[in-house]
C-alpha positions as CSV (number, residue, x, y, z in Angstrom):
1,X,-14.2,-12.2,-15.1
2,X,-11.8,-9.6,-13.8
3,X,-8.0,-9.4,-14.2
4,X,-5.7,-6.8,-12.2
5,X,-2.0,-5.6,-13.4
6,X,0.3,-4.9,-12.5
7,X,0.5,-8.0,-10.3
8,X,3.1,-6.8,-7.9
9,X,1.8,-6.4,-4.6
10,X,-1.7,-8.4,-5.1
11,X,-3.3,-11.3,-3.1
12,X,-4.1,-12.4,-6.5
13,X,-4.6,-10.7,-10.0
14,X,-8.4,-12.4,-10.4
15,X,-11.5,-11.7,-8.9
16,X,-13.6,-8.5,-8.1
17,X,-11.7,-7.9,-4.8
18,X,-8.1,-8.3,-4.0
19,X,-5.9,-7.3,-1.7
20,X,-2.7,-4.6,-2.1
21,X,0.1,-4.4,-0.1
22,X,2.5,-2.4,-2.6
23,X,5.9,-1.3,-1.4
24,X,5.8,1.9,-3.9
25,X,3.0,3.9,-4.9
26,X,1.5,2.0,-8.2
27,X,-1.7,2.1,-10.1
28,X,-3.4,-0.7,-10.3
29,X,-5.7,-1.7,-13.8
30,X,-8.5,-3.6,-13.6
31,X,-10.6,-4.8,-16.5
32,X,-13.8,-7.0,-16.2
33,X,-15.6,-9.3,-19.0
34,X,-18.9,-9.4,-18.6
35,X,-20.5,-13.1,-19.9
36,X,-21.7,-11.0,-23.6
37,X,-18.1,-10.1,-24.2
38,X,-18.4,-6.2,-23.1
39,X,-15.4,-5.1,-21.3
40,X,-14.8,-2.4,-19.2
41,X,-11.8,-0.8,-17.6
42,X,-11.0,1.1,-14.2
43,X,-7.9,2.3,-12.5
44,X,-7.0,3.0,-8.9
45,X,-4.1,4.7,-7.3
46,X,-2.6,3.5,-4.0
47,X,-0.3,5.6,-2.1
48,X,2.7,4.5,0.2
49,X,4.5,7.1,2.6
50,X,7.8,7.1,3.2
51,X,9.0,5.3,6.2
52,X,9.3,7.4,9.2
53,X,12.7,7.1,11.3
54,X,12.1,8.0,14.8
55,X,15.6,8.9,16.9
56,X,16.1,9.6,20.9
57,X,17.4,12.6,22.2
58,X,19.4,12.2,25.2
59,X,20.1,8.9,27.0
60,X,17.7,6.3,28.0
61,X,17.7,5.4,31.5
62,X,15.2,3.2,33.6
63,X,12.9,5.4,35.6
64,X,13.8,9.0,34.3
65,X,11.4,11.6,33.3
66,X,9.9,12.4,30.2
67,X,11.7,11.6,26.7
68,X,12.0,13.7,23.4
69,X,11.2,11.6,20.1
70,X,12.3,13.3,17.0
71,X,10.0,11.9,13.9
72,X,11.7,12.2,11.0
73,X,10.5,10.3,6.8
């Protein structure tokens, strides 16, 4: 038996795998039962970088040269 918290951002909060899609970096918990009543308890952090905003420099035009992307989070 295995239950995951906090449950924002899970596929599901049961089972031995799930899947995290977290819009802020959170720790997860999980803790598992095994069937003689011995529990155990591990913890994983998953990171999420900030959203990078990409601007233009200079106007877009059909069939020019090269263009300069600035990449900014």
């Amino acid at each position: 038996n295995y239950v995951w918290s906090p449950t924002t951002g899970l596929n599901t909060n049961t089972g031995p795998t799930v899947i995290v899609r977290p819009t802020a970096t959170t720790t997860y918990t999980v803790t598992s039962t095994a069937p003689n009543g011995c529990t155990g308890t591990s913890a994983i952090t998953v990171s999420v970088n900030p959203k990078v905003t990409v601007s233009l420099k200079g106007p877009v035009c059909t069939g020019n040269g090269p263009l300069e992307a600035v990449l900014n989070n």
